[in-house]
C-alpha positions as CSV (number, residue, x, y, z in Angstrom):
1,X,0.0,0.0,0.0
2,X,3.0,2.0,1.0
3,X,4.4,1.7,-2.8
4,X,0.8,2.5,-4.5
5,X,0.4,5.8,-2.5
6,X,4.2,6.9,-3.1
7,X,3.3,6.4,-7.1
8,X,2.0,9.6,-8.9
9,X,0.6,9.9,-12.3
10,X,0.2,13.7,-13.0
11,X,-2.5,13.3,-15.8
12,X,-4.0,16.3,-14.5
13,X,-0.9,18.3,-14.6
14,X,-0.5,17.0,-18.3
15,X,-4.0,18.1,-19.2
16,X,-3.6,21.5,-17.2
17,X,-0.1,21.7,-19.3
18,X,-2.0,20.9,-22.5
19,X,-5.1,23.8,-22.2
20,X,-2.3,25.8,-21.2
21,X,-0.2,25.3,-24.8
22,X,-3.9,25.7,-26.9
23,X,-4.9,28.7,-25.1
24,X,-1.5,30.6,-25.8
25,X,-0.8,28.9,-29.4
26,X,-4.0,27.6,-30.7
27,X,-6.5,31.5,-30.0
28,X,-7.0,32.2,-33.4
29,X,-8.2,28.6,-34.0
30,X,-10.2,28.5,-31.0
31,X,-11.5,32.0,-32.3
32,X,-12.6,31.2,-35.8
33,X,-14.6,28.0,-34.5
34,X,-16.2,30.1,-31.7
35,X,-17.6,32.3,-35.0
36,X,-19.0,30.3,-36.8
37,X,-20.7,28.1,-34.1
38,X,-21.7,31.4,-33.0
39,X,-23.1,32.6,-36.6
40,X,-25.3,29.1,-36.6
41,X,-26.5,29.4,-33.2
42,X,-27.2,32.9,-32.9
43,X,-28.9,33.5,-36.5
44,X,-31.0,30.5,-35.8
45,X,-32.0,31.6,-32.5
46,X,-32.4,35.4,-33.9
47,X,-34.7,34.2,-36.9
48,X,-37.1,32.1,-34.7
49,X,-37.7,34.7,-32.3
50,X,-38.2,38.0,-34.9
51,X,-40.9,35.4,-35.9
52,X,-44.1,36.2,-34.4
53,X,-45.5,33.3,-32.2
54,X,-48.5,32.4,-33.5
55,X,-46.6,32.1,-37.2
56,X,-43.8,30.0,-35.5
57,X,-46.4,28.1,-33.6
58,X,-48.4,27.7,-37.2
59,X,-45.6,26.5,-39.0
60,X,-44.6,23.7,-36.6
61,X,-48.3,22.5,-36.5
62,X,-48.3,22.8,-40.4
63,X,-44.8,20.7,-40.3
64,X,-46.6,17.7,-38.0
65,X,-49.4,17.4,-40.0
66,X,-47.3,17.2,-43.3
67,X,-45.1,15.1,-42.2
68,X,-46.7,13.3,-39.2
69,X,-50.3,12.9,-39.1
70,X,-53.3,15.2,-37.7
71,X,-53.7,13.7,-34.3
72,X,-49.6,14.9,-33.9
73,X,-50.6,18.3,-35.3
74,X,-53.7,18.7,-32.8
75,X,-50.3,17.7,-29.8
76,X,-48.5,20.4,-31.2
77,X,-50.9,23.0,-31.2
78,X,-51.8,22.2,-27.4
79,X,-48.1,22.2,-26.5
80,X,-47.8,25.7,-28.6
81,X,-50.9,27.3,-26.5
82,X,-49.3,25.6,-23.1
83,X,-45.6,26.8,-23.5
84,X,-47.4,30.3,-24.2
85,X,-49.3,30.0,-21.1
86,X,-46.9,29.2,-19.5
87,X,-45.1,32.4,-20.5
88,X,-41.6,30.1,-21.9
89,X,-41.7,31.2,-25.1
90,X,-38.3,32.8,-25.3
91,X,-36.9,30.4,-23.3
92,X,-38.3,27.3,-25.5
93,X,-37.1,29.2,-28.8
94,X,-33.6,29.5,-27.6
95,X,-33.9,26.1,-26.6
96,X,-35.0,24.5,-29.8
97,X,-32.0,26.9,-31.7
98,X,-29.5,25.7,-29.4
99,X,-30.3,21.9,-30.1
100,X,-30.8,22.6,-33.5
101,X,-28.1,24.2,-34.2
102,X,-25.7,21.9,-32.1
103,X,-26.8,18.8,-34.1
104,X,-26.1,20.3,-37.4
105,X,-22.7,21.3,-36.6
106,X,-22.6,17.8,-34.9
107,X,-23.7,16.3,-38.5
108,X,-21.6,18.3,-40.1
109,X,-18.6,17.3,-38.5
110,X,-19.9,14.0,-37.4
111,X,-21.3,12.0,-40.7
112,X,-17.8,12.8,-43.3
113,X,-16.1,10.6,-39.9
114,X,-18.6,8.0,-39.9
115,X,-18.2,7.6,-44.0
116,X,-14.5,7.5,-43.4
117,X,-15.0,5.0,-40.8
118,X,-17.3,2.8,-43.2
119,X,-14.6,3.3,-46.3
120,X,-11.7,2.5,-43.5
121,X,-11.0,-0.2,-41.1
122,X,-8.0,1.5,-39.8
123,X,-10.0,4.8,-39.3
124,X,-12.3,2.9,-37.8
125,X,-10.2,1.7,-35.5
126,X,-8.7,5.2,-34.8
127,X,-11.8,6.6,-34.0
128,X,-13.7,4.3,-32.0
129,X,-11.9,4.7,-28.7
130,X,-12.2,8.9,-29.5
131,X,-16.1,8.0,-29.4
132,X,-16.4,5.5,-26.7
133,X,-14.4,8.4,-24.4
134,X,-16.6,11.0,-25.6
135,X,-19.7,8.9,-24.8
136,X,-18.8,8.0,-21.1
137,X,-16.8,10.8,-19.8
138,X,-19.8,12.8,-17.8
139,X,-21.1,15.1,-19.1
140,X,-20.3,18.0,-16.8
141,X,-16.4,17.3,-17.3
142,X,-17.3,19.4,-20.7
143,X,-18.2,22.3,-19.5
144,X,-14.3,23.0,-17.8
145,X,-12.8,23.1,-21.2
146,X,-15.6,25.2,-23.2
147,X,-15.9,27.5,-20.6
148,X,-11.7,27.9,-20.9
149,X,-11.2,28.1,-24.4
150,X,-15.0,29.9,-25.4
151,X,-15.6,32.4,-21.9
152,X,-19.5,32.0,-21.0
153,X,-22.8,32.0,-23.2
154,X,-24.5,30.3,-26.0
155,X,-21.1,29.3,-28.1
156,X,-19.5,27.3,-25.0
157,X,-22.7,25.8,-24.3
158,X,-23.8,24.7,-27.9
159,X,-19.5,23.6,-28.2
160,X,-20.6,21.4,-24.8
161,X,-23.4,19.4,-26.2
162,X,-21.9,19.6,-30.0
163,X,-19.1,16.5,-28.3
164,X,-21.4,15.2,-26.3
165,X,-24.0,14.5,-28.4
166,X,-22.0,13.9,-32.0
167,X,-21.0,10.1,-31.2
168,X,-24.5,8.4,-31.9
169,X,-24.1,10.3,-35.3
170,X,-20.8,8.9,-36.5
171,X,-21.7,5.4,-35.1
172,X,-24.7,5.0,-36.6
173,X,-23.7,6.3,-40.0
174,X,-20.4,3.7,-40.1
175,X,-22.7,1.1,-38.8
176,X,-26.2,1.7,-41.5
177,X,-23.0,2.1,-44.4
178,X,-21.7,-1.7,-43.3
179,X,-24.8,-2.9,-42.8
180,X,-25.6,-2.6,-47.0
181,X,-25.1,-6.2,-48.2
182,X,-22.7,-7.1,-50.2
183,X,-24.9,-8.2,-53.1
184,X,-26.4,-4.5,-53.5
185,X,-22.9,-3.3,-53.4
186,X,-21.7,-5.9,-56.4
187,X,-24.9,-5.0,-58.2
188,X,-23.7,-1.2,-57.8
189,X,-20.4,-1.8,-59.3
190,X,-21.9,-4.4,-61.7
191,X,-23.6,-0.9,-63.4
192,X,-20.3,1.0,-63.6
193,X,-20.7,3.4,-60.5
194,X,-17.9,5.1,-59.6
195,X,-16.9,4.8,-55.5
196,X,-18.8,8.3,-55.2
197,X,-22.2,7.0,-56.9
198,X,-21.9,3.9,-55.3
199,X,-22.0,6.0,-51.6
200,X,-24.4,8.3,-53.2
201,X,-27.1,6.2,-54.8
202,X,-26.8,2.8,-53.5
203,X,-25.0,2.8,-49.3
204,X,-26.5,5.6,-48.4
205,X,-30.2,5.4,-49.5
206,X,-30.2,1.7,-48.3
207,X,-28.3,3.3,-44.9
208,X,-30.9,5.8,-44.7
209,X,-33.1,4.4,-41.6
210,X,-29.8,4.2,-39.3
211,X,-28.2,7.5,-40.3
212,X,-31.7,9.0,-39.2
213,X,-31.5,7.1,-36.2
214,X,-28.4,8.6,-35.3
215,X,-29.8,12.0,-35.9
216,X,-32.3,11.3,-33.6
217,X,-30.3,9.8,-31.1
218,X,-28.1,13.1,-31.5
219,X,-30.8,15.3,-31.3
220,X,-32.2,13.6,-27.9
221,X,-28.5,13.5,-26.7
222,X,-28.4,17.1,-27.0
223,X,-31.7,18.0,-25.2
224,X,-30.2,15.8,-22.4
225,X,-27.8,18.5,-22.3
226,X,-29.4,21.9,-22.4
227,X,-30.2,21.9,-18.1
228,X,-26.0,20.8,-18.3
229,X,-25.0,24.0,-20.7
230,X,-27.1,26.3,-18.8
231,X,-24.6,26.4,-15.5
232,X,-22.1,28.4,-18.3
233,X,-24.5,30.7,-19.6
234,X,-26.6,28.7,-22.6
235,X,-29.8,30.0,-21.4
236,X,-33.0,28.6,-22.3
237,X,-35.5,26.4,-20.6
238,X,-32.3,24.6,-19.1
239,X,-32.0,28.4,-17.1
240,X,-35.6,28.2,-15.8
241,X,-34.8,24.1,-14.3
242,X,-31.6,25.6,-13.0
243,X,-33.1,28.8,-11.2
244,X,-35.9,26.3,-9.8
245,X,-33.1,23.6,-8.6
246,X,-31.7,27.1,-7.1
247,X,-34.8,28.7,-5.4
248,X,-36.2,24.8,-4.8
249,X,-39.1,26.1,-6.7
250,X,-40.3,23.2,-7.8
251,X,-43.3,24.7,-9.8
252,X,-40.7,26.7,-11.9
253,X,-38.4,23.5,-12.4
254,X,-41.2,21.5,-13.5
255,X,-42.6,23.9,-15.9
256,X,-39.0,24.5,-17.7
257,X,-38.6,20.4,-17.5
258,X,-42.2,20.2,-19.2
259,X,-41.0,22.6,-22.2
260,X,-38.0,20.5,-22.5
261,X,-40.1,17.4,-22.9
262,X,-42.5,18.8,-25.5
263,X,-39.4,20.3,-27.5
264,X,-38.5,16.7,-27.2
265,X,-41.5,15.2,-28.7
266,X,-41.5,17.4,-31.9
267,X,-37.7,16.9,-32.6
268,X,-38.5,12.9,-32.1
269,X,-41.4,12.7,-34.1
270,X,-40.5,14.9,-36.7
271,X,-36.9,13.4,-37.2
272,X,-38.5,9.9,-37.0
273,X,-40.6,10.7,-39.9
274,X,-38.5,12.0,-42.4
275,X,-38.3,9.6,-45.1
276,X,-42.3,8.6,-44.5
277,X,-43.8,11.7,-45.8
278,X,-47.6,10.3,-45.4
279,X,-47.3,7.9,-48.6
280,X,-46.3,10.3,-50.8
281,X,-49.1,13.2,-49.9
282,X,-47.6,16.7,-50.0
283,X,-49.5,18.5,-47.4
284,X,-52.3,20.6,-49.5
285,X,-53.3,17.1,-50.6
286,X,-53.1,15.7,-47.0
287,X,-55.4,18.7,-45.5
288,X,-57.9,18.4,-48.5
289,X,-57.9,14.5,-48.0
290,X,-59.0,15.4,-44.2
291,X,-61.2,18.1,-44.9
292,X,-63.1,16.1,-47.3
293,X,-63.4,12.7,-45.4
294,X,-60.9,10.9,-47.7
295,X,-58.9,7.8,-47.0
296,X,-55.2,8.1,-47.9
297,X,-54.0,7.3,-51.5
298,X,-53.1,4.2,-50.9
299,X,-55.6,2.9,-49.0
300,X,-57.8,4.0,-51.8
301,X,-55.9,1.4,-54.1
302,X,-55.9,-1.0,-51.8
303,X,-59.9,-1.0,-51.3
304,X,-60.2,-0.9,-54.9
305,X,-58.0,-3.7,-55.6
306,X,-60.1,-5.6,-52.6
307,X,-63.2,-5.1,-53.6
308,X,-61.7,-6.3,-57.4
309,X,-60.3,-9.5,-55.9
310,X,-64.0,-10.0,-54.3
């Protein structure tokens, strides 16, 4: 026991050593990334709230029953008349652009690294540990470097959940592109297609379904993280759980935790569905089919071809 205690790893003194070098080498890195997460973040954020609510509200509900079905758009329209009851309108905004807006910088960075990872086993290899670290360090360890290197605000916070929630997105992607059998692949390459129409046209339509499910999974990773961001200054409805967890309120913490679970729902739903767009109903034909009474398209054809059959 004496020997174990005597032996000292300074890890933490290397890392301390390391934020040190970046922050006196690396500051015009640090502050070109900080700009353009920034640009995303805040002109999303900006946009939705120079909308006026009861357009923003109208478009989602126009969104869910496009590309959901009416009973979803009736939830959404109830959740939009709650969160404005509930006077979190600002709050939910910000919310929904920071999650946005981390997930597409989290795609964007995320699925070229799971195509890499797909195309090569050594990459693969490379990157795996990176993403098994990323997923089970806790969550709050983030916040120490993003508050170092990016100060305080919306750009830390959005950096925070941008790692945190980008794994599912690059795992997902190399696993749906592997997944493609073998036999669609020979039939691609059969045709003549290059290596970029064979990713184009046949691994990644036939990957489709798992790449989505990694955007979800990203997506619901990053709402996981808004309450975390909020202790360096993200804001949002993770600000009203945090003033509630301050105050023990717990009126206030459970109205911000209820506008975190609708803005949940719709970003579930909605990435769920893409790719199932109602049986190929745009959405003028979807509300005429329901203001008139009519079954869907499809069913239509299939009662006709029944009722031939009989």
């Amino acid at each position: 026991m004496e020997f174990v205690k005597e032996v000292k790893i300074p890890i933490g003194a290397w890392v301390e050593a390391l934020v040190n070098w970046i922050l006196d080498n690396l500051q015009p890195l640090l502050d070109a990334i900080s700009a353009a997460i920034g640009a995303v973040s805040t002109t999303l954020e900006d946009f939705l709230l120079w909308l006026h609510p009861f357009v923003l509200a109208a478009l989602l509900i126009a969104i869910g029953l496009w590309r959901v079905n009416w009973k979803f758009a009736v939830f959404v329209a109830v959740s939009m008349f709650l969160i404005m009851g509930m006077n979190l309108w600002e709050e939910t905004v910000s919310t929904m652009a920071l999650v946005v807006s981390a997930a597409f910088v989290a795609l964007v960075v995320g699925f070229p690294v799971g195509v890499a990872m797909a195309k090569n086993d050594t990459i693969e290899a490379v990157v795996r540990p990176i993403l098994d670290f990323m997923q089970t360090m806790p969550p709050f360890v983030y916040l120490i470097p993003a508050a170092m290197f990016f100060g305080l605000g919306k750009v830390p916070g959005t950096i925070a959940t941008v790692i945190f929630a980008m794994p599912p997105a690059v795992r997902l992607t190399n696993l749906g592109i592997r997944q493609v059998s073998k036999e669609n692949v020979e039939a691609g390459l059969a045709f003549g297609c290059t290596d970029r129409q064979l990713l184009t046209k046949v691994q990644l339509p036939l990957a489709l379904p798992s790449i989505m499910a990694g955007v979800n999974q990203t997506i619901m990773l990053a709402l996981s993280m808004v309450v975390i961001a909020s202790m360096i200054g993200a804001g949002g409805l993770g600000n009203v759980v945090l003033t509630g967890i301050q105050r023990l309120n717990v009126g206030l913490g459970f109205e911000g935790g209820l506008g975190v679970v609708i803005v949940a729902i719709l970003l579930d739903r909605l990435t769920q569905s893409i790719g199932q767009v109602g049986h190929g109903e745009g959405l003028v034909a979807k509300v005429r089919r329901l203001l008139g009474g009519r079954q869907p398209a499809a069913e239509d054809e299939q009662e006709a071809k029944t009722s031939r059959a009989a």
